[in-house]
Residue frames as qw, qx, qy, qz and C-alpha x, y, z in Angstrom:
[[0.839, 0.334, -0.306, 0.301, 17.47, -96.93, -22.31],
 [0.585, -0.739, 0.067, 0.327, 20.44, -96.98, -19.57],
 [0.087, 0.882, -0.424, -0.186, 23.40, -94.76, -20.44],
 [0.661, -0.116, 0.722, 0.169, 25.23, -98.55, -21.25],
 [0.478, 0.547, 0.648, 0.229, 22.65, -99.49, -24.02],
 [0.228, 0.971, 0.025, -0.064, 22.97, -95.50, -25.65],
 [0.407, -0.589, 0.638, 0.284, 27.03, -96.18, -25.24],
 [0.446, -0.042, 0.821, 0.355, 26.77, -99.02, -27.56],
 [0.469, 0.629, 0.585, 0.206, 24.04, -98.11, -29.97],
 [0.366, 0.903, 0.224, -0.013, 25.77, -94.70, -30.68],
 [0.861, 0.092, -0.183, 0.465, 29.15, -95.00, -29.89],
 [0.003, -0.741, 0.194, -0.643, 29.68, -92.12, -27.51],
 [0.511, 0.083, -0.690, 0.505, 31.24, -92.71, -24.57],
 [0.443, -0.720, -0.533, 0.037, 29.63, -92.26, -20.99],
 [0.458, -0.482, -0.146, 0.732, 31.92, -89.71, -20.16],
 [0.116, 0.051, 0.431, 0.894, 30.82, -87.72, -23.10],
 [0.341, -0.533, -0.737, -0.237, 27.47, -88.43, -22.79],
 [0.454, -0.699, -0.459, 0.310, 27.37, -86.77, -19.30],
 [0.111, -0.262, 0.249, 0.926, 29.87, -83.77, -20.68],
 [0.004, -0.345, -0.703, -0.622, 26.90, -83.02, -22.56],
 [0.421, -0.685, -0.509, 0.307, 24.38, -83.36, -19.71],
 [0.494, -0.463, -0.308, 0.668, 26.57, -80.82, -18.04],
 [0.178, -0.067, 0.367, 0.910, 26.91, -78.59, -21.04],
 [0.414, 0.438, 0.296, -0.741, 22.69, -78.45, -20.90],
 [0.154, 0.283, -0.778, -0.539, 22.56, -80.37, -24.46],
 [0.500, -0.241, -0.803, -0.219, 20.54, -83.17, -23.01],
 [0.250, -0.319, 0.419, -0.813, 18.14, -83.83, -20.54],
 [0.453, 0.007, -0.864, -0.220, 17.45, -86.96, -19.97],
 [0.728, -0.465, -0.048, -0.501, 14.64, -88.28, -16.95],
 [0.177, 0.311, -0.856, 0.374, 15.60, -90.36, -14.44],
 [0.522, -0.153, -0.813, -0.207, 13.82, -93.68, -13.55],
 [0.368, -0.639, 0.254, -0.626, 11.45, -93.00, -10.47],
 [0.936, -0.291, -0.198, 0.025, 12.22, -96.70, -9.14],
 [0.814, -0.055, -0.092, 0.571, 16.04, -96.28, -9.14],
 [0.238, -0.892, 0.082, 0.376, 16.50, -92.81, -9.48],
 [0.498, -0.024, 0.650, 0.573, 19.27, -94.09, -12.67],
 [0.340, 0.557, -0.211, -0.728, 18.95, -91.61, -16.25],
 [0.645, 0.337, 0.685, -0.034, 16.16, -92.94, -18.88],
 [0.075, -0.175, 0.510, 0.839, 17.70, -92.42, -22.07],
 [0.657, 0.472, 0.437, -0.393, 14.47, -91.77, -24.70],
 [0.553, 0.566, 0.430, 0.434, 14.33, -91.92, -28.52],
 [0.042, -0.990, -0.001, -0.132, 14.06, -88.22, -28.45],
 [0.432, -0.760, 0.428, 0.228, 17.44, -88.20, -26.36],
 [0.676, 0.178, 0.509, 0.503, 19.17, -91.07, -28.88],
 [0.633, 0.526, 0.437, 0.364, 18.69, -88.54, -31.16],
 [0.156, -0.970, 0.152, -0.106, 19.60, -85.64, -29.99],
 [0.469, -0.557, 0.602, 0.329, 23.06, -87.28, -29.27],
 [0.734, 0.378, 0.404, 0.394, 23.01, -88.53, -33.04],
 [0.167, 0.959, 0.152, 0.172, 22.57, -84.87, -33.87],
 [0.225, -0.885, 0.407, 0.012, 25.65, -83.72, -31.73],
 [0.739, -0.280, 0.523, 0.318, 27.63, -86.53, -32.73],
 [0.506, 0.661, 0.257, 0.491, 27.45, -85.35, -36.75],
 [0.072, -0.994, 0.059, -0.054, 27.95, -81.76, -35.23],
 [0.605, -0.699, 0.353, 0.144, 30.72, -82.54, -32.99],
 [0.792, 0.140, 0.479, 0.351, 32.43, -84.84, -36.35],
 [0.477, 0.709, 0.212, 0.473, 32.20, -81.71, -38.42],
 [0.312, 0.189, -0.102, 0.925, 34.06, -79.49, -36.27],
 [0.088, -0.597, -0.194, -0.773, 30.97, -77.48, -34.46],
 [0.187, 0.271, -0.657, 0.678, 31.74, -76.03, -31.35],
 [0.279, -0.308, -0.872, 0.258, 29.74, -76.44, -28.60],
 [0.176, 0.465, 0.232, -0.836, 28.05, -72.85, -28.03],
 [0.445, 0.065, -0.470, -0.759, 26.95, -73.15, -32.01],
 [0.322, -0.292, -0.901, -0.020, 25.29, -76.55, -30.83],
 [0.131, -0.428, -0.712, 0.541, 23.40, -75.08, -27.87],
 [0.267, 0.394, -0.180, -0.861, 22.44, -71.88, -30.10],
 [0.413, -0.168, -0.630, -0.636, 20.60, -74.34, -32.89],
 [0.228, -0.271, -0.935, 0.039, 18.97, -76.09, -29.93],
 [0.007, 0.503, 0.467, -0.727, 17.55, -72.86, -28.42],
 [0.385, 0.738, 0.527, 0.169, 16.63, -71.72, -31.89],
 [0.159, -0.797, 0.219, 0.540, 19.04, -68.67, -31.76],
 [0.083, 0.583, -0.609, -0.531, 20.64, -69.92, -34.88],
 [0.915, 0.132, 0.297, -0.238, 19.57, -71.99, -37.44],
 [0.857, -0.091, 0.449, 0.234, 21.15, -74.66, -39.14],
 [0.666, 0.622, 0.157, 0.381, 21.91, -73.25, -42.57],
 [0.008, 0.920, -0.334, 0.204, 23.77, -70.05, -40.73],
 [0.736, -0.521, 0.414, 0.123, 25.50, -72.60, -38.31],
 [0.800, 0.075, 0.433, 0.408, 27.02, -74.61, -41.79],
 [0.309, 0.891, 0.186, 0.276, 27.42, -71.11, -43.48],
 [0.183, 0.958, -0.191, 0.115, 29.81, -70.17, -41.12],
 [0.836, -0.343, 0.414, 0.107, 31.43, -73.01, -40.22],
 [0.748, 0.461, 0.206, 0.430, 32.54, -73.41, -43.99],
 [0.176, 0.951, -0.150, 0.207, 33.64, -70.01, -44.01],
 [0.563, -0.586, 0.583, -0.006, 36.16, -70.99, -40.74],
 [0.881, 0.115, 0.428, 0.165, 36.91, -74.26, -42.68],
 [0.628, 0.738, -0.046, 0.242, 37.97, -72.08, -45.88],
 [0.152, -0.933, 0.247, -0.212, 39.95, -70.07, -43.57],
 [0.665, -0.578, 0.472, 0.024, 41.97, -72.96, -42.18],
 [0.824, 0.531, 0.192, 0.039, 42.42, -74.30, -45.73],
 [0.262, 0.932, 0.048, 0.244, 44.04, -71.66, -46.19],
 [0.334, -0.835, 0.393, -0.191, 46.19, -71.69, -43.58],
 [0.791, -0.317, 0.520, 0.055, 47.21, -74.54, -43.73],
 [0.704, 0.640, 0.221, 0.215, 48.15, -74.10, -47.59],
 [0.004, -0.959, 0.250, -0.137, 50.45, -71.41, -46.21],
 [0.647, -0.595, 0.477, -0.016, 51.94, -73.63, -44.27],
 [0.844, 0.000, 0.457, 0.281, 52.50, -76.35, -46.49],
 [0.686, 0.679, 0.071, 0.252, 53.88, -74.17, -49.04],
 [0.028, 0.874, -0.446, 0.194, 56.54, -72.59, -46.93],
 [0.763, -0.371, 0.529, 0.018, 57.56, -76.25, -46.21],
 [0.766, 0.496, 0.191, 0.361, 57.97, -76.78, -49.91],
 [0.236, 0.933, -0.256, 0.096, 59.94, -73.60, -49.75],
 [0.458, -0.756, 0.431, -0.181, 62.24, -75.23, -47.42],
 [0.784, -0.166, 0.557, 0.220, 62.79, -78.23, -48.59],
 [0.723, 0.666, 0.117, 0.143, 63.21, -77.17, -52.26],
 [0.186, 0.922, -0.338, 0.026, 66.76, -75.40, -51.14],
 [0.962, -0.174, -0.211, 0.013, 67.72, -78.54, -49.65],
 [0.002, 0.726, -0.515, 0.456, 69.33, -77.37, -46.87],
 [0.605, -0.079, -0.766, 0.202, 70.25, -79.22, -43.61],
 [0.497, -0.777, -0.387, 0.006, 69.58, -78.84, -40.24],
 [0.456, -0.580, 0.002, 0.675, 72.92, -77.26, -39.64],
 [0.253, 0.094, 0.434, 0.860, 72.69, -75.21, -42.76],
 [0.101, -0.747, -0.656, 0.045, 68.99, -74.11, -41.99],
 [0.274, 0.318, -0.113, 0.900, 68.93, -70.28, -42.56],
 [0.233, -0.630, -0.734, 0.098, 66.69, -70.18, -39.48],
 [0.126, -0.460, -0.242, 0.845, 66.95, -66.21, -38.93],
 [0.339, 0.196, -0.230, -0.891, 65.46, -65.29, -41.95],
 [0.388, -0.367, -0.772, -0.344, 62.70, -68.33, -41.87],
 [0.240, -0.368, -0.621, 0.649, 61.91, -66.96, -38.53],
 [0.125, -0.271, 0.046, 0.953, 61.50, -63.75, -40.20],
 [0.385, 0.035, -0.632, -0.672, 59.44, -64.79, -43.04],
 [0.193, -0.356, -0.907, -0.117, 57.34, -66.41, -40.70],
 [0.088, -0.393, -0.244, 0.882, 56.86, -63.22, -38.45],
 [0.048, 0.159, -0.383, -0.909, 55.60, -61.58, -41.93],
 [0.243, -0.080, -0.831, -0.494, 53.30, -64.32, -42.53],
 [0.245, -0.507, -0.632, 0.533, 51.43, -64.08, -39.23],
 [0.089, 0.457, 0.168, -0.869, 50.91, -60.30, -39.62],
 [0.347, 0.040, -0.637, -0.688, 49.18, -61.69, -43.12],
 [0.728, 0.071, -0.165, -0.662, 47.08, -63.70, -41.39],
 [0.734, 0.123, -0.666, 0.047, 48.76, -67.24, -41.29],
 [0.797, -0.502, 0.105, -0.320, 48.44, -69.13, -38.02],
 [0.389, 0.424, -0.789, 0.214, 51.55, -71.38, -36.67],
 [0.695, -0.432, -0.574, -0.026, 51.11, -73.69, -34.24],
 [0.102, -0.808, 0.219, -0.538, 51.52, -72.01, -30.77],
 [0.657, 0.168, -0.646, 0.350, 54.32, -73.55, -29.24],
 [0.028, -0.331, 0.491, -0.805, 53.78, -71.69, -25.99],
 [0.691, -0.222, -0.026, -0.687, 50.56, -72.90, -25.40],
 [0.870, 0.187, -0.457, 0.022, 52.05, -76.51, -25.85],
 [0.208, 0.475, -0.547, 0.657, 54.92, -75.79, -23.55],
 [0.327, -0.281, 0.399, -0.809, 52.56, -74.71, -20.72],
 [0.932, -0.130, -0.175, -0.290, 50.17, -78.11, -21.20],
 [0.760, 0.264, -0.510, 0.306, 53.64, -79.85, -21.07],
 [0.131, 0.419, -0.542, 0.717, 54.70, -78.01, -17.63],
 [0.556, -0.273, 0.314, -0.719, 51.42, -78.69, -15.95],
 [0.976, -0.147, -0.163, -0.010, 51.69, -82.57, -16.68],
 [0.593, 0.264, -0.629, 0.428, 55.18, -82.58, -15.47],
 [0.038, 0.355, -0.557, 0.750, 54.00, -80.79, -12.22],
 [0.767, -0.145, -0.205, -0.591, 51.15, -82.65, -11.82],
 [0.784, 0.192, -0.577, 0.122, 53.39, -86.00, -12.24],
 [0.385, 0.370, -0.562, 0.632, 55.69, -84.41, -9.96],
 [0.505, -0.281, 0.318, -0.752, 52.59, -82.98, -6.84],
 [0.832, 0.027, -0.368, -0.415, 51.28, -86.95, -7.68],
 [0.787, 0.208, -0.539, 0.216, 54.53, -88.47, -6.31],
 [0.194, 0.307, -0.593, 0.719, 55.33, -86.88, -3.83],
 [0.735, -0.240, 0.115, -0.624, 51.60, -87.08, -2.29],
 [0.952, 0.025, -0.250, -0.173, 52.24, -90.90, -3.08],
 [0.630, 0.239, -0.552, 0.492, 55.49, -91.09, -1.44],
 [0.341, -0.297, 0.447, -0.772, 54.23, -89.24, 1.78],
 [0.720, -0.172, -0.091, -0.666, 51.03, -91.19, 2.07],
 [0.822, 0.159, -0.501, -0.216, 51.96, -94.62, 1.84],
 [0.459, -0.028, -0.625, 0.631, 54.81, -95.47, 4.37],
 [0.148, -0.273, 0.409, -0.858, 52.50, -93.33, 6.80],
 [0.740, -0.085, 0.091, -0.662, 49.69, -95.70, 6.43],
 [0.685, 0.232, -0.679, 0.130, 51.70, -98.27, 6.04],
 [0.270, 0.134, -0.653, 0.695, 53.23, -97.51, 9.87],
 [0.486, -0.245, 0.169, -0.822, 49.77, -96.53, 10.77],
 [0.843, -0.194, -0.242, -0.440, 48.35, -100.08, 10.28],
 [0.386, 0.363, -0.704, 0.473, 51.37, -101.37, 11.98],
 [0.051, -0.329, 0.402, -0.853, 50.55, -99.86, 14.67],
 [0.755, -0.149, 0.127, -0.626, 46.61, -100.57, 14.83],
 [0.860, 0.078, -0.503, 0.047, 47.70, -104.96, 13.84],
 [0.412, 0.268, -0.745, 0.452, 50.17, -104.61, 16.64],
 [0.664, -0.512, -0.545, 0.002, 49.33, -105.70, 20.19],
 [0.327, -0.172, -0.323, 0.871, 51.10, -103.05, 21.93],
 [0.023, 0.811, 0.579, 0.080, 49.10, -100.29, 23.30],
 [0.367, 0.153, 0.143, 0.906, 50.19, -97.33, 21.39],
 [0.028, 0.591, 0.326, -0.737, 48.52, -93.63, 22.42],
 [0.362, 0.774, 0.519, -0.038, 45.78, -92.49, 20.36],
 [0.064, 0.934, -0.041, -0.351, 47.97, -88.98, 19.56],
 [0.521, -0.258, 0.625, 0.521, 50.82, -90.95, 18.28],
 [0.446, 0.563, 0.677, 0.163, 47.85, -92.34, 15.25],
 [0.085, 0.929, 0.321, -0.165, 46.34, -88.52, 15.54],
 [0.092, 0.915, -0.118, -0.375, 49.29, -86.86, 14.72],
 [0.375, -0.046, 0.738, 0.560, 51.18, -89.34, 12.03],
 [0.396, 0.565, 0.696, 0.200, 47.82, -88.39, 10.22],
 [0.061, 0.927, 0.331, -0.167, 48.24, -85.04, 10.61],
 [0.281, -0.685, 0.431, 0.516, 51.52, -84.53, 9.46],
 [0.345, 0.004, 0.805, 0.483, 50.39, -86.14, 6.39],
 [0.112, 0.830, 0.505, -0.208, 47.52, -83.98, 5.88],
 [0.060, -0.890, -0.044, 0.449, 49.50, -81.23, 6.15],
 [0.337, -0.346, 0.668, 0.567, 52.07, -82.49, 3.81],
 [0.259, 0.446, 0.815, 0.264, 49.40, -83.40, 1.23],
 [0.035, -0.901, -0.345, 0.262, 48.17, -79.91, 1.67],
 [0.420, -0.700, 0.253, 0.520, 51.15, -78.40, 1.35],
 [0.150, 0.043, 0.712, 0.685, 52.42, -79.86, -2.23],
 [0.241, 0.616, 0.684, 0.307, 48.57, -79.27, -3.59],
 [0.075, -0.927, -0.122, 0.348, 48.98, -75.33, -2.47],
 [0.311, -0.577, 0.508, 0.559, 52.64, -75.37, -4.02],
 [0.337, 0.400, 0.768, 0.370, 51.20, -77.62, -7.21],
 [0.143, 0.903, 0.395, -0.085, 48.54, -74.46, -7.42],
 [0.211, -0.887, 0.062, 0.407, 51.11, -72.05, -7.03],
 [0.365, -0.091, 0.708, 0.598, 53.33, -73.83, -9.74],
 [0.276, 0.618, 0.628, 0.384, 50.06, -73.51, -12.62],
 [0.051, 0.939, 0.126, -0.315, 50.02, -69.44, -11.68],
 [0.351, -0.664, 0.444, 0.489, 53.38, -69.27, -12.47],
 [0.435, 0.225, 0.730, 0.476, 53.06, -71.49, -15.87],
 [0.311, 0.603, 0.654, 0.333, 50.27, -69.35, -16.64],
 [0.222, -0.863, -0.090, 0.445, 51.50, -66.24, -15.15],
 [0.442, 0.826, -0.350, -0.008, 53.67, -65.50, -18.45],
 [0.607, -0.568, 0.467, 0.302, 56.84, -67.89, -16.99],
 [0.774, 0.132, 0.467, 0.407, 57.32, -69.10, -20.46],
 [0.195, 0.961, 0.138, 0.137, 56.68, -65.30, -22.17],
 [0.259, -0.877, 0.393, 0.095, 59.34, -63.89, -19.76],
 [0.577, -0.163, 0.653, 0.463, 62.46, -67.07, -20.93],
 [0.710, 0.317, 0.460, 0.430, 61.84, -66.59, -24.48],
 [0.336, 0.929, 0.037, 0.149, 62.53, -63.27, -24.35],
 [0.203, -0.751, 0.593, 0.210, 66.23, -64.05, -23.57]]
């Protein structure tokens, strides 16, 4: 079968499909006319298998562990439940300290947020999980600077190749260094913001958000 006809008859997506591949899950042949990957039965099922996994929540190392025979299946759903109880749980925490909150029916300007702060602080060192706004933050900073290293690459680029084909359509005979060094000044610029883009994710993940929240 071609990675198409496995798309549709199991509803995993080629881009999963091949995130798999990569991850050593599968190993499909590859057609000696075309050189193109021959899904088998054997493979269909093996992606059936990791689609149930993957639905119930089991990470990818526990998946590659049942396939090597390192772990078998009953430990794999033994301790998955256990994790599962565990988030239960946590999430029971949670929703009951929302019931706390809303049962005093305060407002947002009446919120006694120093001592829910507190009382969450407490609950953590029990054990309860919050969501981890910092982590969020930092996804959020690296699509804005992405967005931001995107545009500006796209605002360099264009009007330079724009003025390049100018140049090459026009019937004047324009020196060859003129061409040679509009491209290079857009190189370098394109260089430039993807070093400064790099240098921006150290910082995100260098602690920038750690160090602000501690004023």
């Amino acid at each position: 079968m071609k990675i198409n006809e496995v798309e549709q008859a199991i509803g995993i997506t080629k881009k999963n499909i091949r995130f798999y591949e990569q991850q050593g899950l599968l190993s499909p042949s590859r057609n000696a006319g075309n050189g193109y990957r021959d899904y088998s039965e054997e493979d269909v099922y093996v992606l059936q298998q990791i689609k149930l996994l993957r639905k119930l929540g089991i990470p990818i190392e526990e998946i590659r562990k049942l396939q090597s025979k390192h772990l078998t299946l009953e430990d794999c759903l033994k301790r998955h439940l256990i994790t599962l109880e565990r988030e239960s749980k946590n999430l029971n925490s949670i929703q009951d300290f929302c019931k706390s909150i809303l049962s005093t029916d305060a407002s947002l300007d009446t919120l006694p947020v120093t001592q829910l702060l507190s009382d969450m602080e407490n609950m953590e060192d029990g054990g309860t999980r919050f969501m981890d706004i910092k982590k969020n933050d930092k996804k959020l900073l690296k699509k804005n600077a992405l967005v931001a290293a995107t545009s500006a690459i796209l605002i360099m680029v264009i009007p330079i190749i724009l003025v390049i084909w100018v140049i090459l359509e026009s019937e004047d005979n324009v020196p060859f260094g003129v061409i040679f060094l509009l491209a290079l000044i857009t190189i370098g610029g394109v260089i430039g913001t993807l070093l400064a883009l790099k240098e921006r994710f150290k910082e995100i993940e260098g602690g920038e958000l750690d160090e602000a929240s501690k004023y």
